[in-house]
PyMOL Python script that loads the backbone (N, CA, C, O; Angstrom):
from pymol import cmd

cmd.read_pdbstr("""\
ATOM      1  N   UNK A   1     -13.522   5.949   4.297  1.00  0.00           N
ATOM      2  CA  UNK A   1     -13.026   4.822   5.048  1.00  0.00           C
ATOM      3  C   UNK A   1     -11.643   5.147   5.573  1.00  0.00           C
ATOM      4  O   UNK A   1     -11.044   6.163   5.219  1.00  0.00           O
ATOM      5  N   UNK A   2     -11.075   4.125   6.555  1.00  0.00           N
ATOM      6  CA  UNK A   2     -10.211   4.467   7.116  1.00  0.00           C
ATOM      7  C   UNK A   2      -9.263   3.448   6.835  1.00  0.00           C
ATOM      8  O   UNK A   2      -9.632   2.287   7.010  1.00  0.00           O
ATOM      9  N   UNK A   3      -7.853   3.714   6.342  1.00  0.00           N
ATOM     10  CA  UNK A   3      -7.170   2.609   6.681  1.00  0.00           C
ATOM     11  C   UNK A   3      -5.782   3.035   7.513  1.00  0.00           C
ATOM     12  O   UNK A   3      -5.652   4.244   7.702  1.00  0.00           O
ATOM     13  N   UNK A   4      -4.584   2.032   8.099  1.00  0.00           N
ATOM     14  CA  UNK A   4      -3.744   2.111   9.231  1.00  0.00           C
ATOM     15  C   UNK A   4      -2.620   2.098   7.797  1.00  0.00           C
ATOM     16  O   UNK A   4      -2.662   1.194   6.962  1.00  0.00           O
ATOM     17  N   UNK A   5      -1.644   3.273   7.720  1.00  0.00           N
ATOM     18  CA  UNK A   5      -0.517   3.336   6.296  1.00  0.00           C
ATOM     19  C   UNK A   5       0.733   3.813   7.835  1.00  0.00           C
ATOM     20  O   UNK A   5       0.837   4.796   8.568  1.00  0.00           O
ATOM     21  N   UNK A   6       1.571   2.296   7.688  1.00  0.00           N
ATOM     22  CA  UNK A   6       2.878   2.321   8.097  1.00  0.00           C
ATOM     23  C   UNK A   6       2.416   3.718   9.805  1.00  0.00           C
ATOM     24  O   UNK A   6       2.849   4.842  10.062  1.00  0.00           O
ATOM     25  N   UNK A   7       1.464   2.864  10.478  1.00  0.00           N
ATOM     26  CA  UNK A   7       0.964   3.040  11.652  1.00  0.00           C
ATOM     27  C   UNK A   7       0.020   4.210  11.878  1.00  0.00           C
ATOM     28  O   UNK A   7      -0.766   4.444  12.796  1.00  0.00           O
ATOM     29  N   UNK A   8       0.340   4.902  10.731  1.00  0.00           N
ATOM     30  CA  UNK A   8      -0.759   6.574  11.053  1.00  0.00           C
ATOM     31  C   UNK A   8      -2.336   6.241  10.015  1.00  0.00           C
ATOM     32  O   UNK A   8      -2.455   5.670   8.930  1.00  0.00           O
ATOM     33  N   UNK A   9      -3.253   6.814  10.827  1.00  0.00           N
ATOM     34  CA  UNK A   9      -4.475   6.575  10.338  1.00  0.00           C
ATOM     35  C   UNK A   9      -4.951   7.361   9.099  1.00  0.00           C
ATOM     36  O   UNK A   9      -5.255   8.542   9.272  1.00  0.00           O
ATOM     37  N   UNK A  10      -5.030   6.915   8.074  1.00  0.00           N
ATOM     38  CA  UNK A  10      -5.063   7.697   6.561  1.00  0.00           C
ATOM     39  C   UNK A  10      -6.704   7.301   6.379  1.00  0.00           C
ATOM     40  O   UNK A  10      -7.236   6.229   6.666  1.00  0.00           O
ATOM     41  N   UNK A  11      -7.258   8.380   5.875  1.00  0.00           N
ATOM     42  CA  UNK A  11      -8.835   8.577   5.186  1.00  0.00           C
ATOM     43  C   UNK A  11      -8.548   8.176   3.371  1.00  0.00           C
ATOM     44  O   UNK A  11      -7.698   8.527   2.552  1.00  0.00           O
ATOM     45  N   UNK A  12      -9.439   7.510   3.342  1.00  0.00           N
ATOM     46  CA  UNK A  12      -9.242   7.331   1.695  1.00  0.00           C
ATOM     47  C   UNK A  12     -11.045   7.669   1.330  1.00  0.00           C
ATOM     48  O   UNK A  12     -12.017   7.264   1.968  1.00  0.00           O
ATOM     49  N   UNK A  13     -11.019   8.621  -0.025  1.00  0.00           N
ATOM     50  CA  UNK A  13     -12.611   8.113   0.087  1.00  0.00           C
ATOM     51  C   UNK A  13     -12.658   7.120  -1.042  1.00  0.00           C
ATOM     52  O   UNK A  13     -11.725   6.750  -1.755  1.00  0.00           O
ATOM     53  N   UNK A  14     -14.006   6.734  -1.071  1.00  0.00           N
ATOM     54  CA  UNK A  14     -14.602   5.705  -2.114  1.00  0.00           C
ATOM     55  C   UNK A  14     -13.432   4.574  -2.084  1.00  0.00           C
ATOM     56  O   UNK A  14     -12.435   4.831  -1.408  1.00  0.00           O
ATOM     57  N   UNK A  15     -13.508   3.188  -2.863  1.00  0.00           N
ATOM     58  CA  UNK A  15     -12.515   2.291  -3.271  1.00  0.00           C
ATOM     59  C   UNK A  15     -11.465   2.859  -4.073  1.00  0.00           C
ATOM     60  O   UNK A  15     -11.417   3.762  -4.908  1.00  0.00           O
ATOM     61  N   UNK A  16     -10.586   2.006  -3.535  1.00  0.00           N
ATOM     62  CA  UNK A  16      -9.081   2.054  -4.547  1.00  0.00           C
ATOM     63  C   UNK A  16      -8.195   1.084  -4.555  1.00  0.00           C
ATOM     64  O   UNK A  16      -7.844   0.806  -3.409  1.00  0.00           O
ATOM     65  N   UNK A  17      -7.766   0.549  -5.244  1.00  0.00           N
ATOM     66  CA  UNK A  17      -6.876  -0.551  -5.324  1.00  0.00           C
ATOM     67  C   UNK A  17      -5.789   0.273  -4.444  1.00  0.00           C
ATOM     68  O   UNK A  17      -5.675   1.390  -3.940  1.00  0.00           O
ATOM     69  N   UNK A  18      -4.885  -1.226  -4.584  1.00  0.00           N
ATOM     70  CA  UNK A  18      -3.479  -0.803  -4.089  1.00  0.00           C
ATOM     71  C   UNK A  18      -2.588  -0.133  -4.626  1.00  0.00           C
ATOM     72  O   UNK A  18      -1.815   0.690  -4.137  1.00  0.00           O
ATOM     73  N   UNK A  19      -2.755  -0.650  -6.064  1.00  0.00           N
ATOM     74  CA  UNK A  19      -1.737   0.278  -7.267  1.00  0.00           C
ATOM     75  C   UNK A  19      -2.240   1.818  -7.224  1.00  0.00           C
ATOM     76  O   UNK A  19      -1.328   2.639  -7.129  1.00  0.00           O
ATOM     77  N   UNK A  20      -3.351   2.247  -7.271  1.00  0.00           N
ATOM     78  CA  UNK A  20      -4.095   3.461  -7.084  1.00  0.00           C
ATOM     79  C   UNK A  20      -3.524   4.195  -6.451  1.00  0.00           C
ATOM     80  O   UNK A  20      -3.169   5.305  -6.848  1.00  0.00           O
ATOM     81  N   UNK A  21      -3.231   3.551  -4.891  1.00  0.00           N
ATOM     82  CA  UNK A  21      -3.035   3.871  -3.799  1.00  0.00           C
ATOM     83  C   UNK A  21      -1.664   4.663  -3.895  1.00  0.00           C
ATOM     84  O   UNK A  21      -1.523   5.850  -3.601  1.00  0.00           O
ATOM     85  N   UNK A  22      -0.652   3.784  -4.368  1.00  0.00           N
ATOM     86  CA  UNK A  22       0.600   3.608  -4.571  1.00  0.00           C
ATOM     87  C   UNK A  22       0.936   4.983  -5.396  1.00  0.00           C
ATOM     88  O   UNK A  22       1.757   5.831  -5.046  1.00  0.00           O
ATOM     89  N   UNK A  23       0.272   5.005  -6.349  1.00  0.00           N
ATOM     90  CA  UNK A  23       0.228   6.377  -7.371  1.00  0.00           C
ATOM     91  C   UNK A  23      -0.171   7.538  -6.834  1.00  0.00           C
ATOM     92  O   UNK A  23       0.267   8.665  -7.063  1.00  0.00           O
ATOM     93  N   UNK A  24      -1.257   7.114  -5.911  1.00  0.00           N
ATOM     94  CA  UNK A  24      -1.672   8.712  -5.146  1.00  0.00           C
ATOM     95  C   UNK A  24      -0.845   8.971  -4.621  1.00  0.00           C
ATOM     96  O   UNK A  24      -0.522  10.158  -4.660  1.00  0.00           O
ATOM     97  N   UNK A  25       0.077   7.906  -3.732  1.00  0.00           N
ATOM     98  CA  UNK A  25       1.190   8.547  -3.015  1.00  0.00           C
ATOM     99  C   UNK A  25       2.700   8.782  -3.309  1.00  0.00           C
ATOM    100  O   UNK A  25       3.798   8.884  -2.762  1.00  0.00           O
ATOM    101  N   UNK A  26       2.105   8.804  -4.444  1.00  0.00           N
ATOM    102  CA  UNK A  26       3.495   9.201  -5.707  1.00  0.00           C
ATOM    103  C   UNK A  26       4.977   8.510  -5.208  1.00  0.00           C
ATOM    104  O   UNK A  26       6.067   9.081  -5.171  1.00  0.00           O
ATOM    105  N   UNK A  27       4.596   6.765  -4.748  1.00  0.00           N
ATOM    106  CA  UNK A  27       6.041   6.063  -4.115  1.00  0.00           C
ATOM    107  C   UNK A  27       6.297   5.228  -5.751  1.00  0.00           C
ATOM    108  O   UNK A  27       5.439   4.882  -6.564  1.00  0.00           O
ATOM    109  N   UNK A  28       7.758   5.092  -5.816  1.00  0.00           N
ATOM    110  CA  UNK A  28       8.206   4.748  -6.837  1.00  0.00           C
ATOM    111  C   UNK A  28       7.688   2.811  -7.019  1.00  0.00           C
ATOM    112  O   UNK A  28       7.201   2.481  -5.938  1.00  0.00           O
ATOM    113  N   UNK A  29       7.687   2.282  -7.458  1.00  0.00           N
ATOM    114  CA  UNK A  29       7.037   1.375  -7.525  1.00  0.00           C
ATOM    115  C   UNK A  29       8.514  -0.279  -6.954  1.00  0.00           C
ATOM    116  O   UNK A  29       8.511  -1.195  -6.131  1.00  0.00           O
ATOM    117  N   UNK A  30       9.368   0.179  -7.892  1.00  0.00           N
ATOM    118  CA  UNK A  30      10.258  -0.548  -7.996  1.00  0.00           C
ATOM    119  C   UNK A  30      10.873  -0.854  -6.605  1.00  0.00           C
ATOM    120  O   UNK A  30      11.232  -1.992  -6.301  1.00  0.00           O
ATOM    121  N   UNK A  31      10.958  -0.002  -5.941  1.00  0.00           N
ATOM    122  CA  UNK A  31      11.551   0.209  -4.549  1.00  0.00           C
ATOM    123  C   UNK A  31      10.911  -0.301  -3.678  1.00  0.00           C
ATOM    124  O   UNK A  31      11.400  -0.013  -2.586  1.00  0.00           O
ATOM    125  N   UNK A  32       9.821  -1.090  -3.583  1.00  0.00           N
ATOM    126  CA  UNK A  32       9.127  -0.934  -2.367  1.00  0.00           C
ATOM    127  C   UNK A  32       8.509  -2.468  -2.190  1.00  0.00           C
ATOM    128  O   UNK A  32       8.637  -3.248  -3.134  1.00  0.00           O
ATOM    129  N   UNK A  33       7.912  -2.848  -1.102  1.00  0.00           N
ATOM    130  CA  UNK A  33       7.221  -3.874  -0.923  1.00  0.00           C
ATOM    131  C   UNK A  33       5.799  -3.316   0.034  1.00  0.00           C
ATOM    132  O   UNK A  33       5.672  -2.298   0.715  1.00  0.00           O
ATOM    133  N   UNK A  34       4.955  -4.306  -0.209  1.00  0.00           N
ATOM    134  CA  UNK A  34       3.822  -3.737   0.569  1.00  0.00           C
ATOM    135  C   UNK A  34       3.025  -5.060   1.320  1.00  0.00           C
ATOM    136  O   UNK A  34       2.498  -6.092   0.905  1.00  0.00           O
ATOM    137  N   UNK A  35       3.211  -4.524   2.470  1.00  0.00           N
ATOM    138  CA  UNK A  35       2.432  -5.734   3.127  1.00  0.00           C
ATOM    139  C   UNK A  35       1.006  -5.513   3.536  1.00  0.00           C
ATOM    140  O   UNK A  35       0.879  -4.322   3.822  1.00  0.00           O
ATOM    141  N   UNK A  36       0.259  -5.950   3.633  1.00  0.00           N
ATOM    142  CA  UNK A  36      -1.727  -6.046   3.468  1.00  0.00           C
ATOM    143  C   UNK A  36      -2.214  -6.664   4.711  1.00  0.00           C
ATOM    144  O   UNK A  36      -2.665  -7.808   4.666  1.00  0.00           O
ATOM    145  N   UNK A  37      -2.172  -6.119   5.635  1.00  0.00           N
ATOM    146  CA  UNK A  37      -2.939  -7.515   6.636  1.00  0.00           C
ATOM    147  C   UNK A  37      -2.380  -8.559   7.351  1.00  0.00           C
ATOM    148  O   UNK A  37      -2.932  -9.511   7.903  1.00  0.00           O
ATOM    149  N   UNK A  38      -0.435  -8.055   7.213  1.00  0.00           N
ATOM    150  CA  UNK A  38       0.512  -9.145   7.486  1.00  0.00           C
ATOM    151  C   UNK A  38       0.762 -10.303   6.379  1.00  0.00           C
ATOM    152  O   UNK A  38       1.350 -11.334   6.704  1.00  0.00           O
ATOM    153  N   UNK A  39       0.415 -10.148   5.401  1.00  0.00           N
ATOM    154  CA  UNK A  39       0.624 -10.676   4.220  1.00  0.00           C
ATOM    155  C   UNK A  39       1.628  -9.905   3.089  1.00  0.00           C
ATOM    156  O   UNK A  39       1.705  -8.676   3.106  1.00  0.00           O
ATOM    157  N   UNK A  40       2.315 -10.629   2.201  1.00  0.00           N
ATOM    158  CA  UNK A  40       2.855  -9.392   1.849  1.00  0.00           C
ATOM    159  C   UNK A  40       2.277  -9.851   0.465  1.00  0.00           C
ATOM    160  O   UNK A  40       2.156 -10.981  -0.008  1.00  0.00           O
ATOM    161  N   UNK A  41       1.953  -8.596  -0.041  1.00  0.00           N
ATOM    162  CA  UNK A  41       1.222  -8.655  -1.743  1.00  0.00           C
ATOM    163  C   UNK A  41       2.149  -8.538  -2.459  1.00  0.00           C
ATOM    164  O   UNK A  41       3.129  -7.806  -2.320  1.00  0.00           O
ATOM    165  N   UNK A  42       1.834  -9.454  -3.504  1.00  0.00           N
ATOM    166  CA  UNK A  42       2.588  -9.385  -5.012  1.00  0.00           C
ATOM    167  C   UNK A  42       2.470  -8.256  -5.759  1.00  0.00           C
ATOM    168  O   UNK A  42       1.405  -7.638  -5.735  1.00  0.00           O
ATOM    169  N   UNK A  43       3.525  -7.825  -6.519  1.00  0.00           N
ATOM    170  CA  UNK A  43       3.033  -6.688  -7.290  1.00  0.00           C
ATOM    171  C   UNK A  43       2.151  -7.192  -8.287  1.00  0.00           C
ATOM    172  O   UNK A  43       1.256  -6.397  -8.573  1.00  0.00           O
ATOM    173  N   UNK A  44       2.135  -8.150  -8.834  1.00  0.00           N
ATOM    174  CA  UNK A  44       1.397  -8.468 -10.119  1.00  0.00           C
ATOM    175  C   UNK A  44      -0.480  -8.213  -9.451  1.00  0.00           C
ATOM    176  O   UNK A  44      -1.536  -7.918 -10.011  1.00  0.00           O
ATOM    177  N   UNK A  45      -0.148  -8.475  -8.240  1.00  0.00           N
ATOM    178  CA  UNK A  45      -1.837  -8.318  -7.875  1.00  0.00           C
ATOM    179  C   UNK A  45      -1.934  -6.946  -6.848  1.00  0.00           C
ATOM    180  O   UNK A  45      -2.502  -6.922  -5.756  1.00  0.00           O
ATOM    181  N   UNK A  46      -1.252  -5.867  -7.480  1.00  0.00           N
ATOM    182  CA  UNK A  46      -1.699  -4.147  -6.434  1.00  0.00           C
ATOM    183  C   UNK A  46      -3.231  -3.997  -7.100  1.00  0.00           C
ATOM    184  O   UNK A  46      -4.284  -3.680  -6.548  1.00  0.00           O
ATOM    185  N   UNK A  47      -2.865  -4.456  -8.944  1.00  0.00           N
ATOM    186  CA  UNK A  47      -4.294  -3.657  -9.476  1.00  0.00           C
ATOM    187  C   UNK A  47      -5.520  -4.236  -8.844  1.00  0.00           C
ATOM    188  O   UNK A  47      -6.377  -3.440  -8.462  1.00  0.00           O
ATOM    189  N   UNK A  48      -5.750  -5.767  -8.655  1.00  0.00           N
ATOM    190  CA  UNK A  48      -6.826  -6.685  -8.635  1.00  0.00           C
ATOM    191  C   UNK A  48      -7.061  -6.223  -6.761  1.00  0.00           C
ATOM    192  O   UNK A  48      -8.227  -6.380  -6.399  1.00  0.00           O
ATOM    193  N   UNK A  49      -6.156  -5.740  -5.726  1.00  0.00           N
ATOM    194  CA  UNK A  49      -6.647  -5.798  -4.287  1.00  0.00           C
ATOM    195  C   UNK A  49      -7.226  -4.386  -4.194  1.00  0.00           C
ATOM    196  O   UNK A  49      -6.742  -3.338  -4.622  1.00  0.00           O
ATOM    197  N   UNK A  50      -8.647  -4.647  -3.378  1.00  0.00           N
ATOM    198  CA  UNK A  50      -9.182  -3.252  -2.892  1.00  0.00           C
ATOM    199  C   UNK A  50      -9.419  -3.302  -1.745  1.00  0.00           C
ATOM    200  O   UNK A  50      -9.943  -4.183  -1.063  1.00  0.00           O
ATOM    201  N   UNK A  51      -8.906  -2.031  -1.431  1.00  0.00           N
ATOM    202  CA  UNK A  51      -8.446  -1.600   0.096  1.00  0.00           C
ATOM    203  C   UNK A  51      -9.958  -1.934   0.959  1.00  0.00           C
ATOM    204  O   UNK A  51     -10.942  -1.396   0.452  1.00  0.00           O
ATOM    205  N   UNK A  52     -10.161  -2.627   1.994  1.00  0.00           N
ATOM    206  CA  UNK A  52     -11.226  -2.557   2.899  1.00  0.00           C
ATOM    207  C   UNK A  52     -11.155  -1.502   4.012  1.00  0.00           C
ATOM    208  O   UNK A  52      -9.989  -1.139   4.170  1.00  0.00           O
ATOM    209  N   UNK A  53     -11.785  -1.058   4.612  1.00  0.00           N
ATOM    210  CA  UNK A  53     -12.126  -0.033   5.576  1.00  0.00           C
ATOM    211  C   UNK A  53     -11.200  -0.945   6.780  1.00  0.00           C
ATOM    212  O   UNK A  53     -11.464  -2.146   6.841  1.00  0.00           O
ATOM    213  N   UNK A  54     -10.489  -0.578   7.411  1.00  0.00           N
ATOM    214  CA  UNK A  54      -9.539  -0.834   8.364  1.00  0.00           C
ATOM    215  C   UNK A  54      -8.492  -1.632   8.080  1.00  0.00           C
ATOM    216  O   UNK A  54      -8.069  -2.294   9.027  1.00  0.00           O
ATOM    217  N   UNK A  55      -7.962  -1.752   7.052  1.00  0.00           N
ATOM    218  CA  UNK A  55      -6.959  -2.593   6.510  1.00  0.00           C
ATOM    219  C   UNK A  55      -5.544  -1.749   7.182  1.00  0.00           C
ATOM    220  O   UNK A  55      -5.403  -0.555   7.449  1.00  0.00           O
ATOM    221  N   UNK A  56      -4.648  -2.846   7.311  1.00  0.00           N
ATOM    222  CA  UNK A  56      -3.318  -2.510   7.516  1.00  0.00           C
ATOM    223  C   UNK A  56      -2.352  -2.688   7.044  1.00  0.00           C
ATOM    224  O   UNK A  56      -1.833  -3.804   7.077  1.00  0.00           O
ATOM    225  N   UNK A  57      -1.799  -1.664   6.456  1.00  0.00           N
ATOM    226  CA  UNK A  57      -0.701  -1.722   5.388  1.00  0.00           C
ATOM    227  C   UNK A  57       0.449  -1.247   5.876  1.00  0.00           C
ATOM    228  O   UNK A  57       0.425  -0.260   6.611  1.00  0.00           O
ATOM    229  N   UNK A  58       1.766  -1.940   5.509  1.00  0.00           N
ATOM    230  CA  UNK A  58       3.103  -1.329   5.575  1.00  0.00           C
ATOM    231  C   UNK A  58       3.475  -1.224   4.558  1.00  0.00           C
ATOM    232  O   UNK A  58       3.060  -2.057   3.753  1.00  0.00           O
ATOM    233  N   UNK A  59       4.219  -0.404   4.177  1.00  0.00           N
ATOM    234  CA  UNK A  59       5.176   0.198   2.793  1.00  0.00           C
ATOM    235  C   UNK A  59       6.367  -0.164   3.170  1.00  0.00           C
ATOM    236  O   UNK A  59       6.672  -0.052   4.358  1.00  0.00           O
ATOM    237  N   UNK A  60       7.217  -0.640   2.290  1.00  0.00           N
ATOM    238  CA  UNK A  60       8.542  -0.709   2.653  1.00  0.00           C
ATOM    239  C   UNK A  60       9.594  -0.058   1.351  1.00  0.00           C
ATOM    240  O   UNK A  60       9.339  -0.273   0.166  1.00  0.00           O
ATOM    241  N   UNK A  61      10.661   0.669   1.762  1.00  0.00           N
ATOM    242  CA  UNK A  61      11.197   1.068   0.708  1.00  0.00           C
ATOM    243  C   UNK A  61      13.056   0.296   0.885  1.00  0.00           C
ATOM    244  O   UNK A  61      13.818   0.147   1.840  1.00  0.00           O
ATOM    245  N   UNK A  62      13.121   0.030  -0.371  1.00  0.00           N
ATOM    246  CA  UNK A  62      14.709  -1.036  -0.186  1.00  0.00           C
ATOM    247  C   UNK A  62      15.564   0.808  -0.499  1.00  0.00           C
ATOM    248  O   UNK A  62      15.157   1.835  -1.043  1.00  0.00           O
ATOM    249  N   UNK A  63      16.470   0.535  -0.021  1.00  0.00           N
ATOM    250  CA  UNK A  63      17.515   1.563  -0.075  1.00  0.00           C
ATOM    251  C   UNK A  63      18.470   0.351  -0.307  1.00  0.00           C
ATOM    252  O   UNK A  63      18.521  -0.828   0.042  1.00  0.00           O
ATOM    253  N   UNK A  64      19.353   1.392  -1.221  1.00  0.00           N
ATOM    254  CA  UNK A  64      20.834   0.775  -2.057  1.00  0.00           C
ATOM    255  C   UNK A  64      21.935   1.370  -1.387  1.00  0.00           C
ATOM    256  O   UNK A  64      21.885   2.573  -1.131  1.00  0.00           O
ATOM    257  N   UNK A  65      23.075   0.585  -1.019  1.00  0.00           N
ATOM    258  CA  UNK A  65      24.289   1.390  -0.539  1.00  0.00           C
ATOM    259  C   UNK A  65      25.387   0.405  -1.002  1.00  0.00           C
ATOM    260  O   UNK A  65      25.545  -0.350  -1.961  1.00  0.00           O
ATOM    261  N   UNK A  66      26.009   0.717   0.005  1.00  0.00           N
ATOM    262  CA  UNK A  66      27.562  -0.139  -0.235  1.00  0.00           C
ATOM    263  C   UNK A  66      28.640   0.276   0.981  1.00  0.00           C
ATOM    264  O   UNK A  66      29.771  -0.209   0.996  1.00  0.00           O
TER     265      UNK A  66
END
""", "prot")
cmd.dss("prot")
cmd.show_as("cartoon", "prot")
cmd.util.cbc("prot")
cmd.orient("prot")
């Protein structure tokens, strides 16, 4: 299946949650927000969402400064 990751077209095979997802792409967890479809998902629910075949996801990562 195919899904749209922060605009470029990524192949995933078989199902995977979001948390899955998150781990395959070795992003730190704490840092980030993820939006689903224009929704933005809770972390408490990455494990319970599975990715559908054309879903659109943004990653977001918070950077710290001063």
């Amino acid at each position: 299946m195919q899904i749209l990751l922060n605009g470029e077209t990524k192949e995933i095979s078989g199902q995977i949650s979001l948390q899955a997802l998150v781990e395959n792409l070795e992003l730190k967890e704490g840092r980030i927000a993820i939006e689903l479809n224009q929704f933005v998902v809770k972390r408490k629910d990455w494990y319970s969402v599975i990715l559908q075949d054309g879903d659109r996801l943004e990653v977001v990562h918070f950077v710290g400064g001063g």
